[in-house]
PDB file as gemmi writes it, atoms N, CA and C in Angstrom:
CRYST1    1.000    1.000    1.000  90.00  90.00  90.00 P 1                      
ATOM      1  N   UNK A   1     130.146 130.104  61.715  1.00  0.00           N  
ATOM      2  CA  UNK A   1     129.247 131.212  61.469  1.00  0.00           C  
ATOM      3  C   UNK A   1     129.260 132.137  62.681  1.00  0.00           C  
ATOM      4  N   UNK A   2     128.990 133.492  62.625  1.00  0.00           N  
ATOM      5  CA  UNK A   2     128.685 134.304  63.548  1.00  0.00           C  
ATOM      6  C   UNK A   2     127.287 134.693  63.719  1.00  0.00           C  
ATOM      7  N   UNK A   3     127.212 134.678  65.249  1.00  0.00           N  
ATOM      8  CA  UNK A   3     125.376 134.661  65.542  1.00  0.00           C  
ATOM      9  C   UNK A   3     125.414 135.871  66.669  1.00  0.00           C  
ATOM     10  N   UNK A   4     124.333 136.474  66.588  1.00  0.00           N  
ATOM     11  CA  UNK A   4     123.872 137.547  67.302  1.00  0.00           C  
ATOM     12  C   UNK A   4     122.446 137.068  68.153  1.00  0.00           C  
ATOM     13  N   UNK A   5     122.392 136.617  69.613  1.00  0.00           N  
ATOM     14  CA  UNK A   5     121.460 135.885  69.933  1.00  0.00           C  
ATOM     15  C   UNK A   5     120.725 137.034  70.580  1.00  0.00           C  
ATOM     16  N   UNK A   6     119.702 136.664  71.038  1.00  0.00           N  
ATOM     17  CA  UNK A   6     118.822 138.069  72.295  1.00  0.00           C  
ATOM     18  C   UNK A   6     117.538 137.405  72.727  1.00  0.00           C  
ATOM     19  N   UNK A   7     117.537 137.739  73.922  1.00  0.00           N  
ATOM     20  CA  UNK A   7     115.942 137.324  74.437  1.00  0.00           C  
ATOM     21  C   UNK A   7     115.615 137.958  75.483  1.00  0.00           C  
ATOM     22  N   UNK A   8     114.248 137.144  75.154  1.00  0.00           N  
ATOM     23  CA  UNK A   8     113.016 138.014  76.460  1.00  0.00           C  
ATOM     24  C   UNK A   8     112.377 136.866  76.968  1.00  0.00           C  
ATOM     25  N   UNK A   9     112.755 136.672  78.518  1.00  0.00           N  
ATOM     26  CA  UNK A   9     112.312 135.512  78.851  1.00  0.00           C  
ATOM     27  C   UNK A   9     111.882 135.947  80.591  1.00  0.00           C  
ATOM     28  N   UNK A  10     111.196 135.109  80.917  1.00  0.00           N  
ATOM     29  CA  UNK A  10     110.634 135.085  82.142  1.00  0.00           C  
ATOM     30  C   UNK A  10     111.531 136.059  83.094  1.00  0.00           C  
ATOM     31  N   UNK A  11     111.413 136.367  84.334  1.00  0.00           N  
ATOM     32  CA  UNK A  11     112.582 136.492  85.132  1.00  0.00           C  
ATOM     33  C   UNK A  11     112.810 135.617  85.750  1.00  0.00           C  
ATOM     34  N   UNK A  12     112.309 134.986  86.094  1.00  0.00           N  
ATOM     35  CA  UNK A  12     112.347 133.087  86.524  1.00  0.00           C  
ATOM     36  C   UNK A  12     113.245 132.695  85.823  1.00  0.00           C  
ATOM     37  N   UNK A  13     112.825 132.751  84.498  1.00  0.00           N  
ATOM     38  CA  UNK A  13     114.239 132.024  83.881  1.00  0.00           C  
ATOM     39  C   UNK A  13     115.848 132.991  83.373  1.00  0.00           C  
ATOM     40  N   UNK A  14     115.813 133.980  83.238  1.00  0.00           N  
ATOM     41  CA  UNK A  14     116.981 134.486  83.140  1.00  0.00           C  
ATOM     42  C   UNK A  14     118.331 134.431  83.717  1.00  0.00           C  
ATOM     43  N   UNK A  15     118.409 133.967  84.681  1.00  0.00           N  
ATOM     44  CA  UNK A  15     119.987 133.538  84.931  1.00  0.00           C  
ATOM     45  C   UNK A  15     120.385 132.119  84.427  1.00  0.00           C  
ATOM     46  N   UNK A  16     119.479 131.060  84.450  1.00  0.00           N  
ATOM     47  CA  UNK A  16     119.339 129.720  83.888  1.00  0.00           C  
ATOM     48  C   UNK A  16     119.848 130.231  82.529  1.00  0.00           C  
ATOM     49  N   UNK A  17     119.039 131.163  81.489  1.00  0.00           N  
ATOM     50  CA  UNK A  17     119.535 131.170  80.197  1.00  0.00           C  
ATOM     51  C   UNK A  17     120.723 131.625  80.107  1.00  0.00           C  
ATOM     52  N   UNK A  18     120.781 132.610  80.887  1.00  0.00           N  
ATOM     53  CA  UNK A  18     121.986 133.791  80.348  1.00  0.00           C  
ATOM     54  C   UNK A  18     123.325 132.406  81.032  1.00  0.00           C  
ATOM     55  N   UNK A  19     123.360 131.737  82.134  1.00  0.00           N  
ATOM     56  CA  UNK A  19     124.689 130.896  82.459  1.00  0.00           C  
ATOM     57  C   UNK A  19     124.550 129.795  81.360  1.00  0.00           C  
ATOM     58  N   UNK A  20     123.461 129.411  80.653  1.00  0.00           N  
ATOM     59  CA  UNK A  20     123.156 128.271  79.666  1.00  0.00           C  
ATOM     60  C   UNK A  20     124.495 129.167  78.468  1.00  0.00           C  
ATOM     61  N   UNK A  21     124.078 130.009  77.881  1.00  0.00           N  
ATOM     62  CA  UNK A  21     124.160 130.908  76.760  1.00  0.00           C  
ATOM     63  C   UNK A  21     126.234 131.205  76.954  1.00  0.00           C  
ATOM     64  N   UNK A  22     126.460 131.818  78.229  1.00  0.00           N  
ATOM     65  CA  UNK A  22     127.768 132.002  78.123  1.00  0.00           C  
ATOM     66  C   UNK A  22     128.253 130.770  78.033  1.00  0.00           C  
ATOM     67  N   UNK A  23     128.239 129.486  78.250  1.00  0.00           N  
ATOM     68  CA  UNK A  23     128.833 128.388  77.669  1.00  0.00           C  
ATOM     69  C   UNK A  23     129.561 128.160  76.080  1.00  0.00           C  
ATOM     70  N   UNK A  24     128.529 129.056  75.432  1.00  0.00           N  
ATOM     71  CA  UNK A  24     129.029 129.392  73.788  1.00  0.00           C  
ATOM     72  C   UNK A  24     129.069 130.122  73.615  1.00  0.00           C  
ATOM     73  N   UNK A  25     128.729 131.150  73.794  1.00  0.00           N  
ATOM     74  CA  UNK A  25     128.865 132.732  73.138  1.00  0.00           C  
ATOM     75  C   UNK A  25     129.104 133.755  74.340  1.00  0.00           C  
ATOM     76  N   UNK A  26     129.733 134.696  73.525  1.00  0.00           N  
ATOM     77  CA  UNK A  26     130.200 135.913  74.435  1.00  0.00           C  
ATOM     78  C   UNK A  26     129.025 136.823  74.951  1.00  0.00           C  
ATOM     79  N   UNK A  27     128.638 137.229  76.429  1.00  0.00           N  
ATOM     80  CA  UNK A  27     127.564 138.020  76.541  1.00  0.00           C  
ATOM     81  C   UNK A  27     127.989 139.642  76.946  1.00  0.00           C  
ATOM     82  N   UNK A  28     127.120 140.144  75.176  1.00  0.00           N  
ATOM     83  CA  UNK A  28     127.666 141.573  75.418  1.00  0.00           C  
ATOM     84  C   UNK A  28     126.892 142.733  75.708  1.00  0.00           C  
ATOM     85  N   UNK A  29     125.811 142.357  76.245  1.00  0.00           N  
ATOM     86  CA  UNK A  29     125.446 143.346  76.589  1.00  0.00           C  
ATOM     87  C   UNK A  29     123.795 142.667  77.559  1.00  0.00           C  
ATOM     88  N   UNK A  30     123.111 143.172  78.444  1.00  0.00           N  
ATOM     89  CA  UNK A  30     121.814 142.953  79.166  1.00  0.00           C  
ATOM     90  C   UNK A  30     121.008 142.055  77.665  1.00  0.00           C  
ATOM     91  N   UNK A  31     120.820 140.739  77.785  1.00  0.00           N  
ATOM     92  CA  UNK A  31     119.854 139.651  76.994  1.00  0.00           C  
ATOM     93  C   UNK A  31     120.751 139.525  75.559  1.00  0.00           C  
ATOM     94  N   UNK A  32     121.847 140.093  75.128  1.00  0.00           N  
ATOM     95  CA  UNK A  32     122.170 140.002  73.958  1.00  0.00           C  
ATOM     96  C   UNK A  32     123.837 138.913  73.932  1.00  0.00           C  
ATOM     97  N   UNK A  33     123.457 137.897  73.132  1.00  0.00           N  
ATOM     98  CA  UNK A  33     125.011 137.683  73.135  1.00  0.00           C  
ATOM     99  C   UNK A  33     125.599 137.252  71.677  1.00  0.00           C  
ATOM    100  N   UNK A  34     127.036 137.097  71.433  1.00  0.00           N  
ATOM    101  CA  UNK A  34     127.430 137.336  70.009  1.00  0.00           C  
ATOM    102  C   UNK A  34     128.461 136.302  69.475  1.00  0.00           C  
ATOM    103  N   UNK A  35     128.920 135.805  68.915  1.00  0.00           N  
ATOM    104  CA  UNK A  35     129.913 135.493  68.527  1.00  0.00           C  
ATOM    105  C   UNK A  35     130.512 134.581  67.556  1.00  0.00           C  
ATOM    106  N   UNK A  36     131.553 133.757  67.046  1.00  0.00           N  
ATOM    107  CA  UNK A  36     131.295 132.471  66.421  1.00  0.00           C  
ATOM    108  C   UNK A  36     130.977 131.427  67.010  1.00  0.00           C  
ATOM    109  N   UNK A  37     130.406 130.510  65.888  1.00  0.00           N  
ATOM    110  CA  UNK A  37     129.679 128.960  66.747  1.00  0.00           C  
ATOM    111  C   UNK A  37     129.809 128.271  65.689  1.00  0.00           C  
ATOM    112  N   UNK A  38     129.987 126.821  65.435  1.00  0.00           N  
ATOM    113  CA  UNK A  38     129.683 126.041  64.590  1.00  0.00           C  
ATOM    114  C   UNK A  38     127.858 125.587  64.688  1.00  0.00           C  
ATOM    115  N   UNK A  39     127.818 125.122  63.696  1.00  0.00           N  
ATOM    116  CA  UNK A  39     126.310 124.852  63.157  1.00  0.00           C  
ATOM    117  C   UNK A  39     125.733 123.500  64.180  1.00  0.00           C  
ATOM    118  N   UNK A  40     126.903 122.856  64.416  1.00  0.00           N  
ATOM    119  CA  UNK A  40     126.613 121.568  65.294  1.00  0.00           C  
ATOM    120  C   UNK A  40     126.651 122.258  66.941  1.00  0.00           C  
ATOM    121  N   UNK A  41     127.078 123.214  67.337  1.00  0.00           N  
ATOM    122  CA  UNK A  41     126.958 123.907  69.135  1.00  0.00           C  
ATOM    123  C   UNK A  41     125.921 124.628  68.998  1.00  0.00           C  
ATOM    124  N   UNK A  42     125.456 125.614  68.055  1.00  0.00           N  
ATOM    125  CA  UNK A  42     124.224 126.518  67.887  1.00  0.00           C  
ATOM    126  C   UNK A  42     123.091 125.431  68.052  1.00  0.00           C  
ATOM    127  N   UNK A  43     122.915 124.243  67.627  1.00  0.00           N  
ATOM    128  CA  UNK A  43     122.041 123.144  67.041  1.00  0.00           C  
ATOM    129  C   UNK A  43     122.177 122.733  68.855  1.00  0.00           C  
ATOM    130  N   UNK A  44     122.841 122.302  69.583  1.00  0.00           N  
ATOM    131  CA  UNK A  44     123.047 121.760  70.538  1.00  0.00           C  
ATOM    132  C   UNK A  44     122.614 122.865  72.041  1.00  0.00           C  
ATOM    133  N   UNK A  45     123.057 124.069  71.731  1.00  0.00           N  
ATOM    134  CA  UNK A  45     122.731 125.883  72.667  1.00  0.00           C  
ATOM    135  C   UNK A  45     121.185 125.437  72.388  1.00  0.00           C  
ATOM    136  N   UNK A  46     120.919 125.659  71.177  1.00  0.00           N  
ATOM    137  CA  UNK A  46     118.903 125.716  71.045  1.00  0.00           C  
ATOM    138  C   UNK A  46     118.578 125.208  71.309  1.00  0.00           C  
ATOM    139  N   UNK A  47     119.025 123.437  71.567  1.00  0.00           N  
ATOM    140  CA  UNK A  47     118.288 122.662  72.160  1.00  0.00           C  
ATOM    141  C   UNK A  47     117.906 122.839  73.689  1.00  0.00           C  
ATOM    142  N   UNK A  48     119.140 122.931  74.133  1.00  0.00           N  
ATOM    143  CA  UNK A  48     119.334 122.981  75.619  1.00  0.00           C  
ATOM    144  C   UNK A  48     118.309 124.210  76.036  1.00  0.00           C  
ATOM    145  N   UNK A  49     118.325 125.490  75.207  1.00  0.00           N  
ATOM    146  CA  UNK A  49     117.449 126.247  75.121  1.00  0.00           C  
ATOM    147  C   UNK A  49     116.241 126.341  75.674  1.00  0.00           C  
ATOM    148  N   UNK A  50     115.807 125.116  74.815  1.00  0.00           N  
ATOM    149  CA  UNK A  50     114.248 125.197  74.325  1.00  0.00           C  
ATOM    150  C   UNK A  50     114.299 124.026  75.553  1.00  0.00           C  
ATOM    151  N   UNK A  51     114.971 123.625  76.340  1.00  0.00           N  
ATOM    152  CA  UNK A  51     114.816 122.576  77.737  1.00  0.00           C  
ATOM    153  C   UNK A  51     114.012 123.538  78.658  1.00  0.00           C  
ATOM    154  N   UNK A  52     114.695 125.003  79.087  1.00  0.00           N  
ATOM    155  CA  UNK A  52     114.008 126.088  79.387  1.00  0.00           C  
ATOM    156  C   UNK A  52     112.751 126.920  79.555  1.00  0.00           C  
ATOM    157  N   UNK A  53     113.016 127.314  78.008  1.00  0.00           N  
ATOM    158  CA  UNK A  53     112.095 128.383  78.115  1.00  0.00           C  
ATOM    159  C   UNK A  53     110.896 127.753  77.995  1.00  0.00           C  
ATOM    160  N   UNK A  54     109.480 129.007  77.931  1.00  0.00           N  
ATOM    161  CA  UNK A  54     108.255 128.452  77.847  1.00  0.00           C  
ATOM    162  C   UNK A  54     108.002 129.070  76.657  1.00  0.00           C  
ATOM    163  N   UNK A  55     107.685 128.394  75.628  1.00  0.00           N  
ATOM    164  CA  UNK A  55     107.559 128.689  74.156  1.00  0.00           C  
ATOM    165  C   UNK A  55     106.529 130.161  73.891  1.00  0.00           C  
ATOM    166  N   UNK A  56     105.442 129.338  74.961  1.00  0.00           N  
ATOM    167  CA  UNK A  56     104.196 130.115  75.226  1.00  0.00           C  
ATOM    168  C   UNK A  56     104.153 131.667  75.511  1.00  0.00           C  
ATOM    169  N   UNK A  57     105.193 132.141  76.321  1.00  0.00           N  
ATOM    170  CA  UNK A  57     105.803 133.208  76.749  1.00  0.00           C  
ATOM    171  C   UNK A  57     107.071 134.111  76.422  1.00  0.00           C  
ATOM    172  N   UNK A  58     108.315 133.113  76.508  1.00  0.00           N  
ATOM    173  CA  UNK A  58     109.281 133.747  75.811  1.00  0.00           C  
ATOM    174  C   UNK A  58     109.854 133.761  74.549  1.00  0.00           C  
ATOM    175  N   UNK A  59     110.782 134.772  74.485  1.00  0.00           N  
ATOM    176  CA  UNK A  59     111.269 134.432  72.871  1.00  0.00           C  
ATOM    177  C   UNK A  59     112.670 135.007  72.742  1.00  0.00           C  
ATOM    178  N   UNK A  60     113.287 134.017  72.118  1.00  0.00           N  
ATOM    179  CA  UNK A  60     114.838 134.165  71.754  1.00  0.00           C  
ATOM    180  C   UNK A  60     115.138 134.230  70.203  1.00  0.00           C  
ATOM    181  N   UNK A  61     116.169 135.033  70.055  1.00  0.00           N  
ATOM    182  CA  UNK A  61     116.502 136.097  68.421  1.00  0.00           C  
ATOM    183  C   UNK A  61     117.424 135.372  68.019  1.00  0.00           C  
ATOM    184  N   UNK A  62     117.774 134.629  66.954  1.00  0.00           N  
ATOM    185  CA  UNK A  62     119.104 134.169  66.300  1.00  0.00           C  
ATOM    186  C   UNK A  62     118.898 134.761  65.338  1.00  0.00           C  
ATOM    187  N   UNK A  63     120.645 135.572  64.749  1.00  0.00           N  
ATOM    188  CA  UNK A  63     120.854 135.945  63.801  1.00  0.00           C  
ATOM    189  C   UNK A  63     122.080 135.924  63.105  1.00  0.00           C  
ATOM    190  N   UNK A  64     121.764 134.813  62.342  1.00  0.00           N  
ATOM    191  CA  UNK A  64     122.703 134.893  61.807  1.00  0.00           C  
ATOM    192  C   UNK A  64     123.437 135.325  60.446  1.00  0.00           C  
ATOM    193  N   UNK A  65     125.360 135.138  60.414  1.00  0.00           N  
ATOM    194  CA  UNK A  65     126.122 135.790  59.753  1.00  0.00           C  
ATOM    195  C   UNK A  65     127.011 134.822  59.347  1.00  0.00           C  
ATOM    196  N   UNK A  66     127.339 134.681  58.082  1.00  0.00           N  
ATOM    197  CA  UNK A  66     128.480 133.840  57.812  1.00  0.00           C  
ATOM    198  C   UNK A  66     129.644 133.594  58.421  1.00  0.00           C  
ATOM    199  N   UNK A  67     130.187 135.151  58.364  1.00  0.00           N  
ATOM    200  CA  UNK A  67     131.329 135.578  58.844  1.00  0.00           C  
ATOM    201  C   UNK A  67     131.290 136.885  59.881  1.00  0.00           C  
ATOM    202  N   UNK A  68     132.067 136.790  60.556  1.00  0.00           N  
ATOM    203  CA  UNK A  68     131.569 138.222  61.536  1.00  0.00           C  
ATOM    204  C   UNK A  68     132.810 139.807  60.788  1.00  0.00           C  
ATOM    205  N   UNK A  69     132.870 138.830  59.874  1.00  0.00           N  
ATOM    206  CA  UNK A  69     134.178 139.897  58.743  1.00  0.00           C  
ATOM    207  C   UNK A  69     132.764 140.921  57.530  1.00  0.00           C  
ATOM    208  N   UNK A  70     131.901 140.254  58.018  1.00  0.00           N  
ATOM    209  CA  UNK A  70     130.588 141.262  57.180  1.00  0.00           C  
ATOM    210  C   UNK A  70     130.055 142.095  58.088  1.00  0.00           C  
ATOM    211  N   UNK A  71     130.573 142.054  59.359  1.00  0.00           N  
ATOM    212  CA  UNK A  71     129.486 142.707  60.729  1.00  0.00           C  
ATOM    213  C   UNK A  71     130.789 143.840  61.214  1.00  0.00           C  
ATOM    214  N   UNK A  72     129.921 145.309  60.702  1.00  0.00           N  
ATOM    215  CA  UNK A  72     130.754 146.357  61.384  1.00  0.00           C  
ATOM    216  C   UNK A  72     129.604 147.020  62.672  1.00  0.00           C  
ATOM    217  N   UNK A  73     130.013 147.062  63.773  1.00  0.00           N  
ATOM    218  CA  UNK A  73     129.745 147.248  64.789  1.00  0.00           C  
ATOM    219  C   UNK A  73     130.098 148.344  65.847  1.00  0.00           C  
ATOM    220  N   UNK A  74     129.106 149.635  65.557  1.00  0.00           N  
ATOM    221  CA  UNK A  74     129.410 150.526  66.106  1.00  0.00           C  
ATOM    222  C   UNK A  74     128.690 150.551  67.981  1.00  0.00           C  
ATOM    223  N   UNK A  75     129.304 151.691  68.574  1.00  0.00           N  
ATOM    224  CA  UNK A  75     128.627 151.573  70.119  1.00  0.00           C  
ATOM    225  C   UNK A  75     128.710 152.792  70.509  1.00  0.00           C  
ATOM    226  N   UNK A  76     127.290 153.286  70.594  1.00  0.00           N  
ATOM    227  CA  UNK A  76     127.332 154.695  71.608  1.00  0.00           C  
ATOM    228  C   UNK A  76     126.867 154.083  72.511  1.00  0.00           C  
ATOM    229  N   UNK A  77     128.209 155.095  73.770  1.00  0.00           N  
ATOM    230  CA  UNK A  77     127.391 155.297  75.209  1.00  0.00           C  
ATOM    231  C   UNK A  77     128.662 154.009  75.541  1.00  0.00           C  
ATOM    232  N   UNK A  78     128.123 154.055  76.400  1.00  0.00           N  
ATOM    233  CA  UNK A  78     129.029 152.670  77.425  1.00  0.00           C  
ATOM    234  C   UNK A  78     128.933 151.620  76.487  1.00  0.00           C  
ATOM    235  N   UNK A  79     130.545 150.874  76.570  1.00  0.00           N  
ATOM    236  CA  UNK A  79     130.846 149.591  75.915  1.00  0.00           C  
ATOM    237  C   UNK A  79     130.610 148.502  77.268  1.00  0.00           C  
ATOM    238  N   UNK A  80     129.365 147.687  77.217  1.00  0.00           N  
ATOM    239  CA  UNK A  80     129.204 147.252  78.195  1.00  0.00           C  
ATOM    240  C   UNK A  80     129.328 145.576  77.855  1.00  0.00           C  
ATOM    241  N   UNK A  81     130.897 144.975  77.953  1.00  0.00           N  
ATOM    242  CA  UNK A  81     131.134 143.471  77.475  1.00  0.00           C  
ATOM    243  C   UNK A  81     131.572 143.547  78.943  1.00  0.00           C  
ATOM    244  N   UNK A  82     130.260 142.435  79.144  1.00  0.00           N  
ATOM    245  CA  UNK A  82     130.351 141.976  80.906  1.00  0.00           C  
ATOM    246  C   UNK A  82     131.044 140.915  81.097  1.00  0.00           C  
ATOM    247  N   UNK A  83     131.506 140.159  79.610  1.00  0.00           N  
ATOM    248  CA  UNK A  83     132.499 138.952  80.164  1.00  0.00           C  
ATOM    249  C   UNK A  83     134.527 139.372  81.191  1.00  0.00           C  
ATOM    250  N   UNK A  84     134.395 140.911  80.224  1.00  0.00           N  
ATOM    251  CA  UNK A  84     135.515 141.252  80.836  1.00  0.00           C  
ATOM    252  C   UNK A  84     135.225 141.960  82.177  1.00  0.00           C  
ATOM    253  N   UNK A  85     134.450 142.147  82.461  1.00  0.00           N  
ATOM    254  CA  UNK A  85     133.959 142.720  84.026  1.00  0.00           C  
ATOM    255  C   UNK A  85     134.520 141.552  85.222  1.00  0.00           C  
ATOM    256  N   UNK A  86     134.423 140.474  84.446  1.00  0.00           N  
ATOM    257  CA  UNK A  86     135.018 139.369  85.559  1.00  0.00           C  
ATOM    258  C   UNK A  86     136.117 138.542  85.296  1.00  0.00           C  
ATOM    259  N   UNK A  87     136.715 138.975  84.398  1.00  0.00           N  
ATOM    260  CA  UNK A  87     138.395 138.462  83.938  1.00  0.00           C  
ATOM    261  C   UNK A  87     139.145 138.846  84.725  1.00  0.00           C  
TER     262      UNK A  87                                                      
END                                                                             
C-alpha cells in the first residue's frame, strides 16, 4: 500500500520521529513523509511511533492508498525531497 504520513509533535520529539519515520518511508517534505509499505512495517512504524509520542499532545496523519498508481501529485514552488539533499 501507499501511505502519506504527517505530524505535529513536540519539538522535543521531532528528530526522534522524523529519524524513526525515514527508516520506512521517504521524507518529502518538513513533517510529511510518503511512500510504499507493507501492512506488517506500517503496523510495526506505529508502534515504534506511539513508543514516542505523547498521545496527549501530539498527532500523526496516516493516509492511506492502495496503490500510489491512484495518487497524481502536483508541486508548486520548490520540490523539496530532502532524502536527495543527502545522496
Amino acid at each position: 500500500m501507499f501511505v502519506i504520513l504527517t505530524y505535529d509533535v513536540d519539538v522535543k520529539r521531532v528528530n526522534k520521529i522524523r529519524k524513526l519515520l525515514k527508516k520506512y518511508l521517504t521524507w518529502t517534505q518538513n513533517s510529511v513523509f510518503e511512500g510504499e509499505i507493507s501492512q506488517g512495517k506500517l503496523n510495526q512504524c506505529l508502534s515504534e511511533v506511539e513508543n514516542i509520542i505523547d498521545k496527549s499532545y501530539d498527532s500523526i496523519y496516516i493516509y492511506n492508498v492502495k496503490s500510489s498508481k491512484f495518487i497524481s501529485k502536483d508541486i508548486l514552488g520548490e520540490n523539496k525531497n530532502f532524502d536527495e539533499l543527502f545522496l
